[in-house]
Each structure stands twice: as C-alpha cells, then as structure tokens.
C-alpha positions as a printed Julia matrix, in Angstrom:
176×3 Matrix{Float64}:
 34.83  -86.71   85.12
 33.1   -87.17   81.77
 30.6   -84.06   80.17
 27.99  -86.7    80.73
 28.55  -87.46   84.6
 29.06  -83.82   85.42
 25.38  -83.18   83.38
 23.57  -85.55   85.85
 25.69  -83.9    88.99
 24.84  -80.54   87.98
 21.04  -81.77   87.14
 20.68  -83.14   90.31
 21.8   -80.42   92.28
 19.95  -78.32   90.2
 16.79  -79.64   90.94
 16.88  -80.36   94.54
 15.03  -78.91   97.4
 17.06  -79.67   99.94
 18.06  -76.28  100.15
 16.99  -72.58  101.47
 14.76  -70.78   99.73
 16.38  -68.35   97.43
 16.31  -65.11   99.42
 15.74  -67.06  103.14
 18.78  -65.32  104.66
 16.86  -61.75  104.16
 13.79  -62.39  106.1
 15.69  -62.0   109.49
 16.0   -59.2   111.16
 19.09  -57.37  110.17
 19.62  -56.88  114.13
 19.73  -60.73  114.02
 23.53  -61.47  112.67
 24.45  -64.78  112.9
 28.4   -65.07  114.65
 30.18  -65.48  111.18
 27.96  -62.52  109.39
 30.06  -59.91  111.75
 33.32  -59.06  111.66
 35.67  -62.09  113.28
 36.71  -62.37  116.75
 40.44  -63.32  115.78
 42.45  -62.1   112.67
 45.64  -62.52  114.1
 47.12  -66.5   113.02
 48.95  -66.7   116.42
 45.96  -65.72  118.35
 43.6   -68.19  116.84
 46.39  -71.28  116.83
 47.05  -70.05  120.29
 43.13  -70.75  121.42
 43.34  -73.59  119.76
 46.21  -75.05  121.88
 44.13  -74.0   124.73
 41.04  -75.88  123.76
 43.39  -79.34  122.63
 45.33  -79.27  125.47
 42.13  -79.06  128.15
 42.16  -82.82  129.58
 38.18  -83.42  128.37
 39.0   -82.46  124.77
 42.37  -84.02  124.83
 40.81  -87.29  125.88
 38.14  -86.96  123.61
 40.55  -85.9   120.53
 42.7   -88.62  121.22
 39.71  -91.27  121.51
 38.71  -89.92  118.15
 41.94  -90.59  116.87
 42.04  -94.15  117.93
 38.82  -94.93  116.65
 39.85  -94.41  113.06
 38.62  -90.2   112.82
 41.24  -89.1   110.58
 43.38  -86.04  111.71
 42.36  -83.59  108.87
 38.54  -84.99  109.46
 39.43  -83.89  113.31
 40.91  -80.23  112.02
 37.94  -79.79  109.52
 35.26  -80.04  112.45
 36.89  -77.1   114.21
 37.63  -75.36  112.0
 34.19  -75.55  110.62
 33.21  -74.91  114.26
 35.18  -71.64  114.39
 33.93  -70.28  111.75
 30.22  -70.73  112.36
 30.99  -68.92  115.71
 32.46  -65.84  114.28
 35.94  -66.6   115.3
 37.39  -66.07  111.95
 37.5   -65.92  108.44
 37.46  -68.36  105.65
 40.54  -67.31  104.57
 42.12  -67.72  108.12
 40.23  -71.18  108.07
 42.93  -72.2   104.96
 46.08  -70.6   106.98
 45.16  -72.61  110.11
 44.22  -76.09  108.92
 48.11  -77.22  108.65
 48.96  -76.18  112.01
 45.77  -77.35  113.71
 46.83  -81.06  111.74
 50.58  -80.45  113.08
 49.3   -79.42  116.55
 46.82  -82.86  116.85
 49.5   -85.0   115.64
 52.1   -84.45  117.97
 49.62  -84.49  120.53
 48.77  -87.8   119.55
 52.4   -88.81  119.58
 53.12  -87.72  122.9
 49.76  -89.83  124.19
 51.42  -92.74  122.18
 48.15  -92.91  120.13
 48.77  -94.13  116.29
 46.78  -92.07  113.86
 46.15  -91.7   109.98
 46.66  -88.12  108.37
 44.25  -88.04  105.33
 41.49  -90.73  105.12
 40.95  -93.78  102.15
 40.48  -91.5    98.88
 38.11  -93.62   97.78
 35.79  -93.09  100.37
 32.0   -92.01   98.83
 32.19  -88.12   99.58
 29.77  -87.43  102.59
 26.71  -84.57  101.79
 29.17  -81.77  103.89
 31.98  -82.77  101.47
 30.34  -82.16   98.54
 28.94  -78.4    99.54
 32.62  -77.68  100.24
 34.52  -78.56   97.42
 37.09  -75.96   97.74
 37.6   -76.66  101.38
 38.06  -80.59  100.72
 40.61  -79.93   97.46
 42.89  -77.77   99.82
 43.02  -79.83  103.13
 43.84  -83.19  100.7
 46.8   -81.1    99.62
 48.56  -81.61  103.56
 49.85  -84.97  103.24
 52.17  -84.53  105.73
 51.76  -81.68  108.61
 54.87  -79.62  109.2
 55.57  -76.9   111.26
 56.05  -74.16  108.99
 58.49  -71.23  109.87
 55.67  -69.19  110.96
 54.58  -71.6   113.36
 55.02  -69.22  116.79
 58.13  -70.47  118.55
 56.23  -69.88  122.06
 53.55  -72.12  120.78
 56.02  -74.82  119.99
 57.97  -75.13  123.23
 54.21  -75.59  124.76
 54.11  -78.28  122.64
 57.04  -79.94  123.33
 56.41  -79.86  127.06
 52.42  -81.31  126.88
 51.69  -84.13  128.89
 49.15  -86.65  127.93
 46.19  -86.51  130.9
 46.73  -89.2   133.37
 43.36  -90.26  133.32
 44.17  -91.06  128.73
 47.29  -92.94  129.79
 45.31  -95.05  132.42
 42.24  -96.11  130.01
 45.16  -97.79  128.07
C-alpha cells in the first residue's frame, strides 16, 4: 500500500462519524456489564470446542450450517460469525477466539464431508473487504493464515471419535 493510499485510509477513518462518541461506553451504569466486559464463561479450549460440537451437531444448526455451506458462505466466514458470536456473549476471550478458529474450521469441514456437501475454505482474496472486515484487521490477517484446517495434536481425542461417528440429519440428506 503506497504512503499516499494509506493517507486517504487513515483520513477517512479519521474523520468519520460513524462511530461512538469518545467516552460513550462510560455513561452506563457500571452495574450494566455487557457479557464480554466480565470475566468469560469458558477458559478451558476443550470446554469451549466441546460446546461448539454441541451447537454444530444440533439437527437445526447442522442443516442450517450445511445450507450455508452450499450456498457459497465460506467455512472461515462460517467460524468467524461464531466466534464473533461467542465473544459478544461473554463466552470467552479474544485470545481463546485465535486458539479456536482452526478447530471450529476443522470441525465444520468434516461435518460437511460427512453430509456430502462440497465447500470452499477461505473465500476469493480479491473480494472488496466488507465494513466488519476492516474494524478487525488483526482478526482477518490471522484466520487467512488457515489454508487448510487440520486437527492439531491438541485437538481432544474424545471430541474426535464424536466426530467420526456424526451422522448427517435425515431431514439434510432428504432435501438433496
């Protein structure tokens, strides 16, 4: 990016009002904490990619997941809505958000292979960044990093034999 371009980017973030007013946050209550001001419901990694196997494998969000999929929703798009989600509801950390995003992409992937459902990992990098993407630069820069989701050797073994033995919803399989 040229001295130039970054100028007009910094310029016109700068100056625009779509924003909070500086000092916004402090005119609530302090009794008032939003979810992710407190401390997080889950610090444990197994815990939280435990939940999430829960709320995959549940045949409404399976479905849906798996419709998303097919429609073109990349997976990491898919794991960067959750995770968002999770977050904004106290249920961790940003920090666990980072340790959890490769799993989460592992996890939705082989769901989607055993619902026979073809998928893309990482959208068209030359998509125009949306308005979320560019408050989250950090967040964006490490989730293009997984290429290709692995199960890493911390991945819990429990969590993987659940895994293996998922069955797609009958009700997925018969829309097809």
């Amino acid at each position: 990016m040229s001295d130039a371009q970054l100028d007009q980017d910094f310029f016109r973030i700068g100056t625009s009002f779509n924003r909070p007013m500086p000092g916004h946050s402090l005119t609530r209550s302090p009794n008032e904490k939003l979810p992710f001001e407190g401390p997080p419901k889950y610090t444990n990694r197994t815990d939280v990619l435990e939940y999430y196997f829960e709320l995959f494998t549940e045949e409404e969000n399976y479905s849906a997941i798996m419709d998303a999929l097919e429609s073109g929703v990349s997976v990491m798009e898919v794991v960067q809505v959750f995770i968002m989600q999770g977050f904004q509801q106290g249920l961790y950390n940003p920090d666990m958000m980072l340790m959890i995003a490769e799993p989460l992409a592992y996890m939705i992937a082989a769901l989607a292979e055993r619902a026979e459902v073809e998928f893309t990992i990482m959208g068209d990098e030359d998509e125009k960044p949306t308005q979320e993407e560019q408050e989250l630069p950090i967040m964006n820069q490490k989730m293009r990093t997984i290429e290709k989701p692995q199960m890493d050797e911390d991945f819990p073994a429990e969590l993987s034999e659940k895994l293996d033995n998922v069955k797609a919803p009958a009700s997925l399989l018969g829309e097809r």
